[in-house]
C-alpha positions as CSV (number, residue, x, y, z in Angstrom):
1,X,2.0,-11.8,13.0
2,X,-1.9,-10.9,13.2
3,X,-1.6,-8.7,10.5
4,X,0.4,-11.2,8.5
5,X,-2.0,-13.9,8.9
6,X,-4.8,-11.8,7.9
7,X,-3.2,-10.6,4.9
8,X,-2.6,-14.1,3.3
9,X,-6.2,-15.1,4.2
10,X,-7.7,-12.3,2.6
11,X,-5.6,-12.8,-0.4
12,X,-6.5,-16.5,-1.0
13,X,-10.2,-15.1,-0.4
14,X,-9.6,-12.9,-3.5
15,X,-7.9,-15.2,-5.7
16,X,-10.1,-17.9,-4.7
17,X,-13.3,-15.6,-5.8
18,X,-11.5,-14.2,-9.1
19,X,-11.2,-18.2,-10.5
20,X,-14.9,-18.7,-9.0
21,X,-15.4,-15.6,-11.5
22,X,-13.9,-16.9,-14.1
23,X,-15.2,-20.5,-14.0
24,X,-18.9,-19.1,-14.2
25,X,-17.9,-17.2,-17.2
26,X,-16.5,-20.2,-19.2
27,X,-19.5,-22.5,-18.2
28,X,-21.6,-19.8,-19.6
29,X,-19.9,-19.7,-22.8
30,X,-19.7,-23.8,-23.0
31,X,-23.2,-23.7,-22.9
32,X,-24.0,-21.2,-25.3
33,X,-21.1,-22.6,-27.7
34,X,-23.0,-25.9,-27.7
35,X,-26.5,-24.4,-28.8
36,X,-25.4,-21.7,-31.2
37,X,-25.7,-21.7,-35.0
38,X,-22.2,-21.8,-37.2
39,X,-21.8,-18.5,-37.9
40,X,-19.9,-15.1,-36.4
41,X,-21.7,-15.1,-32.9
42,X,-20.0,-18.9,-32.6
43,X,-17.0,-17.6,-33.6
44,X,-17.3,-14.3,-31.1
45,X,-18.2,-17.3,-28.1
46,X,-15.2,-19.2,-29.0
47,X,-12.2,-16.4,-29.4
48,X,-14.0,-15.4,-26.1
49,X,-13.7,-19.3,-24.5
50,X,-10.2,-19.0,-26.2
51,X,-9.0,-15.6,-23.8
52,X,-11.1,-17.1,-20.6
53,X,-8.9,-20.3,-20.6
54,X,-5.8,-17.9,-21.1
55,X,-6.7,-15.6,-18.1
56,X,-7.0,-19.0,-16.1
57,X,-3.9,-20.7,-17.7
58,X,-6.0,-23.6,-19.2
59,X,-3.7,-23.4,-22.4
60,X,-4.5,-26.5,-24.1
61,X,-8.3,-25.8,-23.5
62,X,-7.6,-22.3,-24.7
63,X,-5.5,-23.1,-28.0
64,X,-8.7,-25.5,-28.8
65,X,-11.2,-23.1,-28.7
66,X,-8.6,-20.6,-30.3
67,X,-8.1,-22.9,-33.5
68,X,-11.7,-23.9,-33.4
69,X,-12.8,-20.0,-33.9
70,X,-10.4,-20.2,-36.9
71,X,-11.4,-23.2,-38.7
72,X,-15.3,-21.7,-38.6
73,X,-14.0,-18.4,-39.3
74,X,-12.4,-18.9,-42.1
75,X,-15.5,-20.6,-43.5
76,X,-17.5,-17.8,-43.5
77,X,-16.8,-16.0,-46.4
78,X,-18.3,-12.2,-45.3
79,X,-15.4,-9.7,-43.7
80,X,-16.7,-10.1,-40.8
81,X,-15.3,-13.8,-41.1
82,X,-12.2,-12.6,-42.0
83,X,-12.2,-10.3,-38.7
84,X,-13.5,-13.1,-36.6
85,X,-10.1,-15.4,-38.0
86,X,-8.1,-12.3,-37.0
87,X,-8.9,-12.0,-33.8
88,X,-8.6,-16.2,-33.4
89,X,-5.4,-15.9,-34.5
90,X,-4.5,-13.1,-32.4
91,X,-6.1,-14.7,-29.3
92,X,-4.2,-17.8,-30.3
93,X,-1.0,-15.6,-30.4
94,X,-1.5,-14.2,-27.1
95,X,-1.3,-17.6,-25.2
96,X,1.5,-18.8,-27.2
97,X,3.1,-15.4,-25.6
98,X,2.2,-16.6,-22.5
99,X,4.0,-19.7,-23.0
100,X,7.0,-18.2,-24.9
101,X,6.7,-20.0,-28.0
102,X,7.9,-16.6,-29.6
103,X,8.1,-18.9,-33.2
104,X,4.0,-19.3,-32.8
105,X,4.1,-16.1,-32.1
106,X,5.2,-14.8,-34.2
107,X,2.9,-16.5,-36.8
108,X,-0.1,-16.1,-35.6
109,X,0.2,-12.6,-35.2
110,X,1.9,-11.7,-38.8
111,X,-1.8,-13.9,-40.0
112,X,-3.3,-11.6,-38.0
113,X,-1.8,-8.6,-39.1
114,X,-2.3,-9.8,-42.6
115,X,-5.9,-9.8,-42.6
116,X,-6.7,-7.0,-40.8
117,X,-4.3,-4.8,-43.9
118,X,-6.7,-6.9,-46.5
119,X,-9.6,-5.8,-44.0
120,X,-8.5,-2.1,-44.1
């Protein structure tokens, strides 16, 4: 019983510390997101917000900063905008997975897929 008890206390202790972990990670990026300049190092904070959220099942929050990668992604006319709206659309994909909406899925990643052929 000991051993039992010890067990679930020191896995709350671990899962407790992993979202303390992750928390820190996305208050880091909310900062920076607020202070950076529109262009592909925005777009690298927010796919990166976009996954955090995911890993912490904040889906809404995630698919936010998921489509708001995109829409500034796909502003920037240099390839590496056209990388940075792949990988928001992949990202985007990913929790959509995670939610099995396979339709949305499937969508974002055939957008994805697109750009990286054009992208070579």
């Amino acid at each position: 019983m000991k051993k039992l008890l010890l067990f679930t206390i020191f896995n709350f202790a671990l899962l407790t510390f992993n979202c303390f972990a992750q928390n820190k990670t996305i208050d880091s990026l909310l900062t920076v997101v607020k202070t950076d300049n529109p262009d592909t190092n925005k777009v690298n904070h927010l796919i990166n917000l976009c996954n955090e959220y995911r890993k912490v099942q904040y889906y809404n929050a995630g698919l936010k900063y998921g489509n708001e990668a995109l829409q500034l992604a796909t502003k920037l006319t240099n390839g590496i905008g056209r990388a940075g709206a792949s990988s928001a659309y992949n990202n985007i994909g990913n929790i959509y997975y995670t939610e099995a909406n396979y339709p949305e899925v499937l969508k974002n990643y055939v957008a994805s897929l697109e750009i990286n052929e054009e992208l070579e």
